[in-house]
N, C-alpha and C positions, 0 to 999 in steps of 0.2 A: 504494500500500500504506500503509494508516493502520496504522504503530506505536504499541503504548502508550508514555504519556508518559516512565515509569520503565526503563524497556528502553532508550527514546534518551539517558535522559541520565546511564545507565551505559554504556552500550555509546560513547558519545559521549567518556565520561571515560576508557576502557578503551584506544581506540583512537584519542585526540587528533579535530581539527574533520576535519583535511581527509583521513584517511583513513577515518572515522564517512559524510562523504561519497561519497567511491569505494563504499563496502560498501553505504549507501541504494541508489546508481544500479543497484548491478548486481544487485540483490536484488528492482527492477526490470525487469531486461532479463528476456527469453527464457530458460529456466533450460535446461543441455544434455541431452542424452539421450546413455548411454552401455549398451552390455552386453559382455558378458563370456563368452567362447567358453569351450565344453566343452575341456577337451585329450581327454576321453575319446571326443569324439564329434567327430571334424573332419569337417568335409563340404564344404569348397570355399570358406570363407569369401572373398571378393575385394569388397571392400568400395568400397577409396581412400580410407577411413575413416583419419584420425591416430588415432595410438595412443594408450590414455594412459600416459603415460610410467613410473607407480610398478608398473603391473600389465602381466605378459607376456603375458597373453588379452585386455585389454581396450578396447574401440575407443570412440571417438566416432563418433553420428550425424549425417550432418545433417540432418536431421528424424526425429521422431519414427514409427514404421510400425504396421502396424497388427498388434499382434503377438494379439490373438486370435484370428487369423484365419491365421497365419503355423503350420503342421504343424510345422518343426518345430524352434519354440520349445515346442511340445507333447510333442515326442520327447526333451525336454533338450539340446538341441544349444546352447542358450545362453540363460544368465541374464540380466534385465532390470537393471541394477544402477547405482546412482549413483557417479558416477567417484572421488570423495573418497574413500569408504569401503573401497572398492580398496588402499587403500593398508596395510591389516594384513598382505596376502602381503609387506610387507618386513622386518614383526618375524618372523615365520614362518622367510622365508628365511634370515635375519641369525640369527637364534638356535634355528631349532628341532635343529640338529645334522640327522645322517642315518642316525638308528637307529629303528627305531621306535617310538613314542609316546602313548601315551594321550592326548588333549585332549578339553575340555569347552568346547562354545562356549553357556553358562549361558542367557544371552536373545536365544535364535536368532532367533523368525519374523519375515519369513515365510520366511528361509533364502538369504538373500543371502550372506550371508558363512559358512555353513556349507558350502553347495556350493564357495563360495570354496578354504577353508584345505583340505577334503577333498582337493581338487586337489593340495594344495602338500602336505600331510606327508609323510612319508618313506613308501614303499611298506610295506604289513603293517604299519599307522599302525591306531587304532579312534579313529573319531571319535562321543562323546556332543554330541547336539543336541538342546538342554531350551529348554521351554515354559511359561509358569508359568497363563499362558489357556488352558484344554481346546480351543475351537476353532480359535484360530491354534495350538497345536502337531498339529491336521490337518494344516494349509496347510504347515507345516514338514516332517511328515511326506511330503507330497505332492511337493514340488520337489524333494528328497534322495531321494525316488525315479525322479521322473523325470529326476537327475542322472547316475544309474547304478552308485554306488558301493556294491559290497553289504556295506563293513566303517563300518557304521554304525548306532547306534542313540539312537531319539527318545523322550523323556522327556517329562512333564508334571508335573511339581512346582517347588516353592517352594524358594529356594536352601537355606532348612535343614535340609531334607531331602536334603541333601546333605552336611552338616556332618557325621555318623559315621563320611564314608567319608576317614577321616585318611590323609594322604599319600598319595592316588590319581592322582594327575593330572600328566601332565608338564608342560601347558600348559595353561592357562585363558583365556579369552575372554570377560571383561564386556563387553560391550555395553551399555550401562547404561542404564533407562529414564531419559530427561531432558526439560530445558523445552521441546524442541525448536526453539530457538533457529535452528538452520543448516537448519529445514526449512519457514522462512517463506518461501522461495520455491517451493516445492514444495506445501504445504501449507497453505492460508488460515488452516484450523481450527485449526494450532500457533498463530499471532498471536492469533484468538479465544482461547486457553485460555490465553496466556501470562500472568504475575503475578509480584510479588517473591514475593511468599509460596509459590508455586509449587515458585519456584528454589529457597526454603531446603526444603521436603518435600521436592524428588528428592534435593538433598542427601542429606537423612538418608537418605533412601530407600539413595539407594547406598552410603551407608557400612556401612549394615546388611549390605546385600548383599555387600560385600567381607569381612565380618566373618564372615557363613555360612560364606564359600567358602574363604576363607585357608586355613584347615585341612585341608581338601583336597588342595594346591597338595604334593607331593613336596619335599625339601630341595632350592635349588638350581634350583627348576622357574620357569617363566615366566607371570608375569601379566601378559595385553594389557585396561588398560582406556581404553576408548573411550566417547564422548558424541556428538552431533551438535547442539551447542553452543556457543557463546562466551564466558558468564562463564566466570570465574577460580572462581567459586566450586564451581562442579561440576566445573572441570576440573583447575587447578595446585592448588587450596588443598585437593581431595579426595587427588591423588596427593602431596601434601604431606604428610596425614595418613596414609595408605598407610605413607610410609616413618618417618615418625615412631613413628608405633603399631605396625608389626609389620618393623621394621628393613629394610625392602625397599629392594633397589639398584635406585636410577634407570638404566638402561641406555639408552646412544646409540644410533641407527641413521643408518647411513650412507648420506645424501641426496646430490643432486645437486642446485645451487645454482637453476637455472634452471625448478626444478618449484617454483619462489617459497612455499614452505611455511616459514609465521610459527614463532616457539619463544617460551619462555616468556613471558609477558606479566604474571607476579605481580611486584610489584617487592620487589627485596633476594634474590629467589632463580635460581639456573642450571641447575636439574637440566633434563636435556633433555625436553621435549616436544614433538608435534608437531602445529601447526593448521595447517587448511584456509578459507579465506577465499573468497568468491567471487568477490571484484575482486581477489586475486591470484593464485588457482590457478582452473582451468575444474572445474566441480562445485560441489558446494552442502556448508553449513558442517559441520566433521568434528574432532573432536581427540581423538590418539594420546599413550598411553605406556604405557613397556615395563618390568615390574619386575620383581626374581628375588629367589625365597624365598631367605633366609641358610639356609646349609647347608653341609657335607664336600662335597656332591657339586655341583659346576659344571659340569650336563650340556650345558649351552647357552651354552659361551661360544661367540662368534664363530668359525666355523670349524672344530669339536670335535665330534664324532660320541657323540650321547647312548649312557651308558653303560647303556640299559637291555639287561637280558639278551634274546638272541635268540630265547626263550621265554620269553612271558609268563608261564607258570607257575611259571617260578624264580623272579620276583620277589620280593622278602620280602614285600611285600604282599599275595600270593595264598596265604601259605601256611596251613595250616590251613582254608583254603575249600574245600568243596567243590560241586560244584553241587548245584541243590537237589533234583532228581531230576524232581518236576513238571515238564512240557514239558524237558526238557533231555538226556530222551534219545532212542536211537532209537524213530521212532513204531511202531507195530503196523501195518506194513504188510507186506504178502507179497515175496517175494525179486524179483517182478516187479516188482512197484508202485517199488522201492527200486533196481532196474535201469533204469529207464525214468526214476525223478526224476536217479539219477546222470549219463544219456547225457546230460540239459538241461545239464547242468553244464562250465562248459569244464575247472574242475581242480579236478574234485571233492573230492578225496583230503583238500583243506583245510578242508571244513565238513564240520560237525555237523548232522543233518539234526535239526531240534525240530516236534514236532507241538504244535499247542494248539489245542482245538477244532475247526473243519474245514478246516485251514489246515494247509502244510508251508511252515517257512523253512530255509532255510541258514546258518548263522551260523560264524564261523572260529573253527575249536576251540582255537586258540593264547588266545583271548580268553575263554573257558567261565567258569573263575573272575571275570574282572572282572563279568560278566555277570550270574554270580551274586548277586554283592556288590551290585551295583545293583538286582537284584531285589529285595532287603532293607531296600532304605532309598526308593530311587522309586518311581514309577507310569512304568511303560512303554509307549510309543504300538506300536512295533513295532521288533525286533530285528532286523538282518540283512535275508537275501534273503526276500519270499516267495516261495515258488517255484512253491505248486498250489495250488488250491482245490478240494473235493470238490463234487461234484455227483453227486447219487445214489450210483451206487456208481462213481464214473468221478473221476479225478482233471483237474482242466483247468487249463494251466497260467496265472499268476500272470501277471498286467498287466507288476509291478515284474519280473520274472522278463525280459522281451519288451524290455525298455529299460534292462536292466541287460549291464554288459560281460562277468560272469562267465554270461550265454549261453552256451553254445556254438556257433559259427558255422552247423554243419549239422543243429543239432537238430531244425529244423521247418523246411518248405517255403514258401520267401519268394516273394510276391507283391507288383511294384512297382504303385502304382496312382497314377494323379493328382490333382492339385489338388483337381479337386471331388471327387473320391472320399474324401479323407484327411479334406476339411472335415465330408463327411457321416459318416465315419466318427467324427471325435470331436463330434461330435454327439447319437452314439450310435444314426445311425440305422442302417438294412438299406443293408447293400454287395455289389453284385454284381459277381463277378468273372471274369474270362474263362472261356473253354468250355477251356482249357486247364489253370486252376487243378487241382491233388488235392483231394478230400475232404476232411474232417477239417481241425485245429486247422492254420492259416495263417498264419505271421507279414507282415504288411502291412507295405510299408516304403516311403516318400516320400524321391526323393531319394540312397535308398539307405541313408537311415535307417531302422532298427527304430523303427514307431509304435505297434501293439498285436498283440493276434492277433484271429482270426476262426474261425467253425468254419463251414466252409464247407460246404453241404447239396446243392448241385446250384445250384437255382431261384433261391437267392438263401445269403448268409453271414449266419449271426448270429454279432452285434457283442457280442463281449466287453469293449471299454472301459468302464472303471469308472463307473460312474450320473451319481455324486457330480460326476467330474471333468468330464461331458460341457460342449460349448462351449451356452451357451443360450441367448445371442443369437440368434432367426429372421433378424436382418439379415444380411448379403453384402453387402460393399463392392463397384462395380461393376467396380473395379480396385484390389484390396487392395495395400499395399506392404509387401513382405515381403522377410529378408533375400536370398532365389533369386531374382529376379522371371520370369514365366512368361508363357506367349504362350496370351491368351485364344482 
């Protein structure tokens, strides 16, 4: 790996000779592969895989498998994700309380760490997950649905459009674009693109960006920002002005000594941060810290159950909102139509059913207002569950709907099929299914996971997985490795 000259002889001065060494060698070696189990979706996981120690889902491999080809990494049963970055579920856990929560994870895709923290908020949580690319917040939209959680909603805009919505947010998640420094093992084209000059534009870049969003952040609420970096300049001397400029407390998280994670490295200062090193921690390079808006209200200290009200509509923030009426109430559908989308439902009674265009979703009426509020200032990719799509005059139900947990278990008639059936089915092609199969809309399931549905016609099923998402490689590995393995 040829590093530019100025990258070594900062990063050289940053971290002394003989540790600048250890980080060449292993920036060098074989970089690991790691993913990160559904809790929503367990399916038998049995690996022998170590763990990685900061994340309660998430495993090392030893070797890398073939996951486009693996059903079902398809179905959301588990995210592909670098082991370092792993490590936000400890601010999460450490300060999010256990009430439920508003958060914003600002520069999501491709949704690594949105699927993430979804996991970990407190139940009856809404998680916002923004995109500032129109086509990576697809790709964003696509994994948070094939994750399964229906109290979420994907945005595409720019952090200052987000800036009116003052005191919104329990929790914020920068992820910040940066030099990408800790993704030179990972990534060739970070070392191609890398510059000083670079370093100092993401800088400003992300101060800007914190500068949006601060006013967002509730008194009292929690800001995680993170980089996948090394300099001091994007990391301590940003959350240095962080706390300088808008009086933010550095907040500790409590480590375990032996998961070898570096802290501060600016010198004259102690505030706690946390790096990731790849010659001292397994993963590629990552740096955390955790700040909290000054405010009366300290809803996240350590241990302390956020005091937001049990209904989001009493918040003082919501008050005065109301929805906006477009798409936000019930659609124009007959008592039938509105019985049949209810039975998909495992506990209906908690959504709001919105029609927009030719589309039904489901969205949690506790959340209407915020909802609102975000209509008024974002670009929304998609809100909530969808649950049906029209065709002709026939409603058919919604992909996200088929691999989401607010299913209901017996709504539609499941059908297990194998290996090659699953692969040609997200492939998009025609699946046939036993002389046993029923008629009509068929939930397919590998594994005994929910993979899509099918509307089954006799002779053959036509395949309702989404276009977009189908697999489109024509190759077939001639023994794929995948997390089940299965007997050809």
């Amino acid at each position: 790996m040829e590093l530019p000259a100025s990258f070594i002889d900062y990063t050289r001065a940053l971290l002394g000779d003989e540790e600048y060494t250890e980080l060449v060698t292993a920036l060098e070696s074989e970089q690991p592969v790691s993913i990160r189990l559904n809790p929503l979706k367990p399916f038998g996981f049995q690996s022998g895989e170590s763990a990685v120690p900061w994340c309660t889902s998430g495993f090392y491999l030893k070797e890398r498998l073939t996951f486009t080809f693996d059903p079902l990494f398809h179905a959301g049963c588990y995210y592909v994700q670098e082991a370092s970055s792993m490590f936000v579920e400890q601010a999460l856990r450490q300060y999010a309380g256990e009430e439920p929560a508003v958060m914003l994870d600002l520069c999501a895709a491709p949704g690594g760490k949105s699927t993430h923290v979804r996991g970990i908020l407190p139940e009856n949580s809404l998680l916002v997950a923004n995109e500032v690319i129109r086509n990576r917040s697809q790709i964003l939209a696509e994994n948070l649905t094939k994750w399964g959680h229906p109290d979420v909603v994907v945005t595409n805009s720019d952090p200052s459009d987000f800036t009116p919505l003052e005191e919104f947010f329990d929790v914020i998640l920068t992820d910040v674009p940066c030099s990408g420094e800790g993704m030179f093992r990972k990534d060739p084209v970070a070392v191609s693109e890398w510059s000083s000059e670079n370093v100092e534009i993401c800088r400003q870049r992300q101060r800007r960006i914190i500068s949006d969003i601060w006013p967002c952040l509730k008194p009292g609420g929690i800001l995680i920002y993170s980089t996948c970096t090394y300099n001091t300049k994007e990391n301590e001397e940003n959350v240095r002005w962080i706390k300088d400029e808008f009086g933010a407390e550095v907040l500790p998280l409590d480590v375990a000594e032996d998961w070898n994670i570096t802290g501060n490295l600016l010198q004259g200062e102690r505030f706690p941060v946390y790096r990731f090193l790849p010659h001292k921690t397994k993963g590629e390079g990552f740096f955390l810290a955790v700040l909290r808006k000054p405010g009366a209200e300290q809803a996240f200290a350590p241990g302390k159950a956020s005091e937001t009200p049990a209904v989001r509509g009493e918040n003082p923030r919501g008050k005065g909102r109301k929805p906006q009426g477009k798409g936000m109430k019930t659609p124009g559908l007959s008592k039938e139509q509105l019985s049949v989308l209810t039975e998909w439902l495992l506990a209906p009674d908690i959504y709001e059913f919105i029609q927009k265009g030719g589309s039904v979703s489901a969205f949690p009426k506790r959340y209407l207002p915020e909802l609102s509020a975000l209509q008024s200032s974002v670009r929304i990719v998609q809100a909530g569950l969808e649950i049906a799509g029209q065709k002709g005059k026939d409603w058919i139900p919604g992909h996200a709907l088929a691999v989401s947990h607010a299913l209901a278990p017996d709504a539609f008639p499941r059908e297990e099929i194998s290996y090659e059936q699953a692969v040609a089915y997200l492939r998009k092609e025609a699946v046939t299914l036993s002389d046993a199969a029923p008629r009509g809309v068929v939930l397919l399931t590998y594994k005994n996971m929910p993979l899509g549905f099918v509307k089954n016609i006799g002779n053959r099923a036509n395949n309702l997985y989404p276009q977009e998402w189908r697999i489109r490689s024509g190759h077939l590995p001639e023994k794929p490795k995948i997390v089940i393995s299965y007997e050809l």
